[in-house]
C-alpha positions as CSV (number, residue, x, y, z in Angstrom):
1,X,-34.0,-23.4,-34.6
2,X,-36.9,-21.3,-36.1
3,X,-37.1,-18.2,-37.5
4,X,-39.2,-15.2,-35.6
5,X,-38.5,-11.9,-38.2
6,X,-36.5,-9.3,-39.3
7,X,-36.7,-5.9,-38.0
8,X,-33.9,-3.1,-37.8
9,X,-32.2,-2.1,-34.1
10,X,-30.0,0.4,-32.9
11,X,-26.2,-0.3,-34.1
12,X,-25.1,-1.7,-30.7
13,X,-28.0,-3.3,-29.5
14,X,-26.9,-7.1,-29.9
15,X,-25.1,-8.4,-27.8
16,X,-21.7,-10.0,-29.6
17,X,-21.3,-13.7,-29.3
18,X,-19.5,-15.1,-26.0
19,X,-15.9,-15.7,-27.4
20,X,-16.4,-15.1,-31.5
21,X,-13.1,-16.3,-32.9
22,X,-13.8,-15.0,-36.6
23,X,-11.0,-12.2,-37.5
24,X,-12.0,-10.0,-40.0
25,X,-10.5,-8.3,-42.8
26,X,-11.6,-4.6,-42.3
27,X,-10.8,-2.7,-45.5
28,X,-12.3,-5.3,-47.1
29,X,-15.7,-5.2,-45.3
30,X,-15.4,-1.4,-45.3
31,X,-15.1,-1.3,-49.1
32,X,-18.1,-3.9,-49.2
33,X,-20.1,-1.9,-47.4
34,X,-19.7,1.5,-49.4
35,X,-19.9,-0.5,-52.6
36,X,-23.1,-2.4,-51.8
37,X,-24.6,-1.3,-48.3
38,X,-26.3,-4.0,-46.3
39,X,-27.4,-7.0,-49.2
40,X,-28.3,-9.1,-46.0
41,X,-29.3,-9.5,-42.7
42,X,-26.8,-10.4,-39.5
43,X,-28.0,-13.3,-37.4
44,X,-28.9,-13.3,-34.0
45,X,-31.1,-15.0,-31.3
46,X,-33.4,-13.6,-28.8
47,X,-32.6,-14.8,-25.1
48,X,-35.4,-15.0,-22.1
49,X,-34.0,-11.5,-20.7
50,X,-35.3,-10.1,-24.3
51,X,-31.8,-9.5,-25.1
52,X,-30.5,-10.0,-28.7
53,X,-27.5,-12.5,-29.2
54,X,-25.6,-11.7,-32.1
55,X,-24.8,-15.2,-33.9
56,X,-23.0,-14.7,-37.0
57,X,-22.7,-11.0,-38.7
58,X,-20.0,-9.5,-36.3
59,X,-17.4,-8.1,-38.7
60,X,-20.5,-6.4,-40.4
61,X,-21.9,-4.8,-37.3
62,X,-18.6,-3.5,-36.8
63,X,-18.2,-2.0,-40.7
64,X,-21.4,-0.4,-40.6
65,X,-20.7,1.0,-36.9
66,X,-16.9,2.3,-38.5
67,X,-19.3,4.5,-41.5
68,X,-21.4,5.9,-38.3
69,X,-24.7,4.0,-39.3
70,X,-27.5,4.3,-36.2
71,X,-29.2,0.8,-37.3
72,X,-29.2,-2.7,-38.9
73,X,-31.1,-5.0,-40.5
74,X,-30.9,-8.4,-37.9
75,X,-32.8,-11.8,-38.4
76,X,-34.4,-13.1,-35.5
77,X,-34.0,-16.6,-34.9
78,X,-35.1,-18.8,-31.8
79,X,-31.9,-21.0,-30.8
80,X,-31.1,-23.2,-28.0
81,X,-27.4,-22.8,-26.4
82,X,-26.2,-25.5,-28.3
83,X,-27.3,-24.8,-31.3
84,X,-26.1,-21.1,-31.3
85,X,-23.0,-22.1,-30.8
86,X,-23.0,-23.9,-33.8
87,X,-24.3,-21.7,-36.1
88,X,-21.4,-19.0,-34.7
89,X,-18.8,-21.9,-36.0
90,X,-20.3,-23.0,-39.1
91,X,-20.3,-19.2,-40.0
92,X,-17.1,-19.4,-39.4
93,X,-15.6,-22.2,-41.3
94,X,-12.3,-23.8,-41.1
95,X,-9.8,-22.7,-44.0
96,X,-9.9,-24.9,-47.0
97,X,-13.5,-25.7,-46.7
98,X,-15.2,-25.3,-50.3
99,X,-13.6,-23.8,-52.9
100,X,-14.7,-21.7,-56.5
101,X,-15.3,-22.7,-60.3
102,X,-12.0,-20.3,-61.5
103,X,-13.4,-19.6,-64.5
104,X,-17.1,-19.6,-63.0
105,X,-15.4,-16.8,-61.2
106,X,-13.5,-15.1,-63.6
107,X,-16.4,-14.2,-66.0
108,X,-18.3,-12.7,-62.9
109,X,-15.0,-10.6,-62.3
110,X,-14.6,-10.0,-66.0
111,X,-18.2,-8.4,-66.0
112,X,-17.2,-6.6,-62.7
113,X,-14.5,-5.1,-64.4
114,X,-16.7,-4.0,-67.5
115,X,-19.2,-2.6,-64.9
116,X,-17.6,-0.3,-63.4
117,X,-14.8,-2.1,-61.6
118,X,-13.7,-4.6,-58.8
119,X,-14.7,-1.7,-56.1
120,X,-16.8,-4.1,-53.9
121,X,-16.3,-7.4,-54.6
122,X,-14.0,-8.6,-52.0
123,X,-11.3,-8.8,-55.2
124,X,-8.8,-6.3,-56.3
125,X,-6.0,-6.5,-59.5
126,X,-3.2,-8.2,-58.2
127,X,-5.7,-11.9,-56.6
128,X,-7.6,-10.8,-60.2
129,X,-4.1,-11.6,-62.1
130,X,-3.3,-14.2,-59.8
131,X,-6.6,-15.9,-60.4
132,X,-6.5,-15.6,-64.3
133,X,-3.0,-17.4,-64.1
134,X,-4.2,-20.3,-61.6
135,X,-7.3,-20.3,-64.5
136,X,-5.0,-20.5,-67.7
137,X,-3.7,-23.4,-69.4
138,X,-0.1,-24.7,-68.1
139,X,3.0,-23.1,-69.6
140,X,4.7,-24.9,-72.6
141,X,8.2,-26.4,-72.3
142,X,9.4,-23.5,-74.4
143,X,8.2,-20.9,-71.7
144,X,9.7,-22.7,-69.1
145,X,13.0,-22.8,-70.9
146,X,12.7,-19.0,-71.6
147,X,11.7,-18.4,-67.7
148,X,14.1,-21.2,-66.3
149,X,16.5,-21.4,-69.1
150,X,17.7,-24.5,-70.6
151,X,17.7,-27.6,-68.4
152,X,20.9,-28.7,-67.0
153,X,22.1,-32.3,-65.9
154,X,22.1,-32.2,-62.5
155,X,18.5,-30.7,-62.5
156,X,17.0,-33.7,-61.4
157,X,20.1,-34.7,-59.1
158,X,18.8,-35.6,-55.4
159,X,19.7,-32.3,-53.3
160,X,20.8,-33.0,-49.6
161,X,20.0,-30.1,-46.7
162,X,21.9,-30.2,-43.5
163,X,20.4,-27.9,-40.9
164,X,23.8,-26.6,-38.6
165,X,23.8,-24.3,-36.1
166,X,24.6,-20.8,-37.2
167,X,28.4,-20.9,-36.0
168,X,29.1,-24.2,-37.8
169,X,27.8,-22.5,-40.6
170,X,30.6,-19.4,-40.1
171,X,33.2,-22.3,-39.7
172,X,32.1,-23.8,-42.6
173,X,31.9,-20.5,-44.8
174,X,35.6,-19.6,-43.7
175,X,37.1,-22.6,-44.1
176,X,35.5,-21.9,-47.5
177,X,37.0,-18.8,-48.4
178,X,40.7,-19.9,-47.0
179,X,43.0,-19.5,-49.7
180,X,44.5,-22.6,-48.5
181,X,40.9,-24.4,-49.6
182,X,40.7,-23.1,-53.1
183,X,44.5,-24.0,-53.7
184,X,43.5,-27.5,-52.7
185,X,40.3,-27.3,-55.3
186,X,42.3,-26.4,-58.0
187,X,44.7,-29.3,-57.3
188,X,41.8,-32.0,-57.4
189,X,40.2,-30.7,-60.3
190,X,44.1,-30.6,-62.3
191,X,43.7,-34.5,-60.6
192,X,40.2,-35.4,-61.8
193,X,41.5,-34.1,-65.1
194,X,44.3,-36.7,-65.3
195,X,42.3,-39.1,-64.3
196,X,39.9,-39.0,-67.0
197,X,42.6,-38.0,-69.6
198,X,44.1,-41.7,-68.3
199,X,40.9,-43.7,-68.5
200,X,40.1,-42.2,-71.7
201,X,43.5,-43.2,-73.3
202,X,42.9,-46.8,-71.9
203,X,39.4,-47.0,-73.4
204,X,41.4,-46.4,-77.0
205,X,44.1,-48.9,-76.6
């Protein structure tokens, strides 16, 4: 790969990239590029027919072409099939590769925020908030009592699903509601009573 120069073209002269998988968020390009206009250069190769091959930059080309701009700014590389094709993925990463500082990000936003707002940077109020609670310290045990309430015995009692199929689960349901179910509930728990009334009075004698 080497680079040849930068030089500005008509709006639809590259050529997209033969099966680009990146999807794009447009409102948030669109907001980027009313905020900041083009702060760099789209990628693309020149093949023997002269033809431009656009390499990486396609959601860009299409935000500027949504505002009605006539040109952008393109960096010409030379780039052999294979290694095109590898500079289109590694623009377009898999999810979960690299991450941010929070709080490395947070002060940038903070100064966004004192600078005329978040207009621009990809980051509105409600990821801002989410961010500054990922970023803050963990909640004490007395704000997770306040937000939980208090913690109850069976808290930390193993839970058991069962997956059913939806009728099962009406059968279930109705048996129950039957009044002949409750009646039998009340009975056990008048039993279970007994029962510990009994093994208490044996634990005295």
């Amino acid at each position: 790969m080497r680079y040849v120069e930068t030089i500005e073209v008509g709006i639809d002269t590259p050529q997209d990239y033969p099966g680009n998988a990146r999807l794009h968020d447009e409102d948030w390009l669109d907001a980027s590029v009313q905020a900041n206009g083009q702060y760099r250069a789209v990628l693309a190769r020149r093949l023997s027919d002269g033809t431009l091959q656009l390499l990486a930059g396609h959601g860009t080309r299409a935000a500027f072409r949504r505002r009605g701009d006539a040109v952008i700014r393109v960096e010409v590389i030379e780039a052999t099939d294979r290694e095109a094709r590898r500079i289109n993925l590694v623009d377009n990463p898999r999810p979960g590769i690299g991450g941010f500082d929070d709080n490395a990000v947070l002060e940038l936003l903070d100064l966004a925020k004192a600078d005329g707002g978040l207009e621009g940077t990809g980051w509105d109020e409600g990821a801002y908030g989410d961010l500054l609670k990922l970023a803050g310290p963990p909640p004490s045990l007395d704000d997770l009592e306040r937000r939980h309430g208090e913690p109850q015995e069976d808290d930390l009692w193993p839970k058991i699903v069962i997956a059913v199929p939806p009728e099962v689960k009406d059968q279930f349901d109705a048996v129950m509601r039957h009044p002949a179910f409750e009646a039998w509930v009340e009975e056990y728990e008048r039993f279970a009573a007994l029962l510990t009334k009994a093994e208490q009075g044996l634990d005295e004698g």
